[in-house]
C-alpha positions as CSV (number, residue, x, y, z in Angstrom):
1,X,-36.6,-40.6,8.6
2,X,-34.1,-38.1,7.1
3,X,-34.6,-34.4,7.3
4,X,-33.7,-32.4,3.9
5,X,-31.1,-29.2,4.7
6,X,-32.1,-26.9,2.4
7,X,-29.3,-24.1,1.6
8,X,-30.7,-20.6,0.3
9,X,-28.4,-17.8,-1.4
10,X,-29.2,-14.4,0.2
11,X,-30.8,-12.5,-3.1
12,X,-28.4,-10.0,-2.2
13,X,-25.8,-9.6,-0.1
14,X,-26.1,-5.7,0.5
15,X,-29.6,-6.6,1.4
16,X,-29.1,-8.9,4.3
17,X,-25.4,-8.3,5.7
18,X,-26.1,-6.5,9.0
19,X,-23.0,-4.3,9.8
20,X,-24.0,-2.3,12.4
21,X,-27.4,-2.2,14.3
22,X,-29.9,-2.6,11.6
23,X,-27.4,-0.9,9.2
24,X,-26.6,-2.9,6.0
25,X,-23.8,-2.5,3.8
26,X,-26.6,-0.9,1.0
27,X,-27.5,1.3,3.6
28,X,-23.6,2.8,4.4
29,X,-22.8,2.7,0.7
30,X,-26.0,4.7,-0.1
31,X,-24.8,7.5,3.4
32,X,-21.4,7.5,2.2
33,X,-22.5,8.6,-1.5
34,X,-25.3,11.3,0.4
35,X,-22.4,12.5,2.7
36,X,-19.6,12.5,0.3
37,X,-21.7,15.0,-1.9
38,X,-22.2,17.7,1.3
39,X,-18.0,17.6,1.6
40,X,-19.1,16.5,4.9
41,X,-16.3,13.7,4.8
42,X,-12.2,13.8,5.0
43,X,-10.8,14.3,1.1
44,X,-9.8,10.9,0.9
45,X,-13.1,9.2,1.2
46,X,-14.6,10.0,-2.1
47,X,-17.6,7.4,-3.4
48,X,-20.2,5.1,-0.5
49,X,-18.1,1.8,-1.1
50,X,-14.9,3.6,0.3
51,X,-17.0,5.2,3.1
52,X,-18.7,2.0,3.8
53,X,-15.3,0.0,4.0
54,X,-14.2,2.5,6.3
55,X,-16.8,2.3,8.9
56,X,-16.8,-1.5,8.3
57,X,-12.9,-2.2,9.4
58,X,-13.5,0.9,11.8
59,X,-15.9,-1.6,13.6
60,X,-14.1,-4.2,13.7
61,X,-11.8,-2.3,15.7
62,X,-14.3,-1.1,18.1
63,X,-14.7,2.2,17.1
64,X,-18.1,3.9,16.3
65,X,-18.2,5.4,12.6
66,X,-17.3,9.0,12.7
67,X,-14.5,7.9,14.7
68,X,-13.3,5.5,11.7
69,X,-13.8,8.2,9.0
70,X,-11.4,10.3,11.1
71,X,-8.8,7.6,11.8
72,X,-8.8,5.0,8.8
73,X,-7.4,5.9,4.9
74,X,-7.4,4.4,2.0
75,X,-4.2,3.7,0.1
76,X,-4.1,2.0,-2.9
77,X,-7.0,-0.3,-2.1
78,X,-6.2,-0.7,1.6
79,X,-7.4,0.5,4.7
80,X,-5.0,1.8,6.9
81,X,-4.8,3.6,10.5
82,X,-3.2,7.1,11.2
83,X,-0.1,7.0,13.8
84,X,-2.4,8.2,16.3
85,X,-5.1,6.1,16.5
86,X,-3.2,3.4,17.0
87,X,-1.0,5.2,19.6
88,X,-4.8,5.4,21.4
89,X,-5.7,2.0,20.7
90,X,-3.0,0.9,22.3
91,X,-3.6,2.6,25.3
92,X,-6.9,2.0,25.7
93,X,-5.9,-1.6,25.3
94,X,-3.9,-1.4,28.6
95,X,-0.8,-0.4,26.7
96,X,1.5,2.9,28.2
97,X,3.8,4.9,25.8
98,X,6.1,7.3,27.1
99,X,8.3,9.8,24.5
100,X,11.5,9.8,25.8
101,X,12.8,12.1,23.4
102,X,10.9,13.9,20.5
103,X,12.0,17.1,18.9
104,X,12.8,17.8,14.7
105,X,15.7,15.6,14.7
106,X,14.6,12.8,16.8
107,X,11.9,10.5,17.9
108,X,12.6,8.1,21.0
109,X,9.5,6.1,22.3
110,X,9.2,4.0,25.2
111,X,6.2,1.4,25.1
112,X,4.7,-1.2,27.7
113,X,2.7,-3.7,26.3
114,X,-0.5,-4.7,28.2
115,X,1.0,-8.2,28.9
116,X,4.2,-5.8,30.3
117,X,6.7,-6.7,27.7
118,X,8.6,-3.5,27.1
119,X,10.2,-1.9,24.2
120,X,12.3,1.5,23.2
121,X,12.2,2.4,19.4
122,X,14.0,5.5,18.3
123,X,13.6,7.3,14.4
124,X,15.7,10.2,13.4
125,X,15.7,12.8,10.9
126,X,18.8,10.3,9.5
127,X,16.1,7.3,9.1
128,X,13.9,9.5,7.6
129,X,16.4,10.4,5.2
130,X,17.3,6.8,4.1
131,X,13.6,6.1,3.7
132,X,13.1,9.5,1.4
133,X,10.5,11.0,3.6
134,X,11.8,14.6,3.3
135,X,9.7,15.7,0.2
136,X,6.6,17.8,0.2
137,X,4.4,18.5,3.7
138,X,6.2,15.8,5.2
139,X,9.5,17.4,5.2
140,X,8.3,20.9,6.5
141,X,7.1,19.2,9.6
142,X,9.8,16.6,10.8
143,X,8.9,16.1,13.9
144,X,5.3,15.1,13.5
145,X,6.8,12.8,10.6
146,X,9.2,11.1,13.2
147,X,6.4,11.3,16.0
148,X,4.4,9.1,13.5
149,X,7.1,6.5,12.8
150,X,8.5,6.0,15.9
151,X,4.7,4.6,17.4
152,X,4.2,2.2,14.0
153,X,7.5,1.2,14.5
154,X,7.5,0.8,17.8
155,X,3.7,-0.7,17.9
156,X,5.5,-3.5,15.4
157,X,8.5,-4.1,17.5
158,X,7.0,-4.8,20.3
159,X,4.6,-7.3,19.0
160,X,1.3,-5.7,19.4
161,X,-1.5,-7.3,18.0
162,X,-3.4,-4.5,17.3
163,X,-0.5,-3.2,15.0
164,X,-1.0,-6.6,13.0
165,X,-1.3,-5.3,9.2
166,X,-1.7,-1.9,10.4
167,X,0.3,1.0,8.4
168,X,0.4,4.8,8.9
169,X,-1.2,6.1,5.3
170,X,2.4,7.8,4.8
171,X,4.2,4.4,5.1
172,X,3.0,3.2,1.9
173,X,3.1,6.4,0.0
174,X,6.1,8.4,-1.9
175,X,5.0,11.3,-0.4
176,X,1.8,12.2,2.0
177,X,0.6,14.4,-0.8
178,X,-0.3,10.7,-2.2
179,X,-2.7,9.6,0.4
């Protein structure tokens, strides 16, 4: 005697997708829309289904929401990680970063990976020239510019998985006035 499998559609995906602890993805879409209406959230995160993608990639990552909102940006339909969250992931992943070297003109970072590969990346003002990252904000505050390069560079370069697809918002923009 055969058993029948019967396969049922969810009625709705937003209904029954648990993203976090009894949290669906109707429920973060509906807080993103109440919370983007206070002003409560970062400029960037304007309607529920950007909040709610947000928090989603955010916990895949392992970090807790308000966390996410503070580190993750949207950029022309992709989610990406500020320079310093990674830089934290990484550590709390077992990895060590040491600045060598980090002052308006140039960036030098020394990282260990958790597995102890090591790796030196340097960015200077001339790289950031070549790239065209001296308009607007970015070019009134160099070194935090070539602080930020020199870890997603240097989080690439040495292979880190967490840096897989990752990008500082100002890598993919003309200018961080953009983001």
């Amino acid at each position: 005697m055969t058993e029948a499998l019967t396969v049922r559609a969810p009625t709705s995906i937003t209904a029954r997708v648990d993203v976090l602890e009894g949290v669906t993805f109707a429920d973060l879409v509906l807080m993103g829309d109440q919370l983007a209406k206070t002003g409560f959230l970062p400029e960037h995160i304007k309607t529920g289904p950007q909040f709610a993608a947000i928090v989603m990639t955010g916990k895949e990552m392992g970090m807790p929401p308000m966390r996410a909102i503070r580190s993750f940006y949207l950029v022309k339909g992709k989610v990406m990680e500020d320079a310093a969250s990674q830089l934290a992931r990484f550590k709390n992943n077992g990895g060590r970063a040491t600045f060598d070297h980090l002052d308006d003109t140039k960036a030098v970072l020394t990282l260990t990976h958790p597995n102890g590969d090591k790796h030196t990346e340097t960015w200077t003002l001339e790289d950031a020239k070549k790239a065209g990252l001296l308009n607007g904000m970015v070019g009134k505050f160099p070194k935090a510019m070539l602080r930020s390069r020199v870890i997603t560079a240097g989080l690439k370069s040495l292979g880190w998985e967490g840096a897989v697809g990752t990008y500082d918002p100002s890598e993919l923009v003309d200018t961080v006035e953009d983001v």
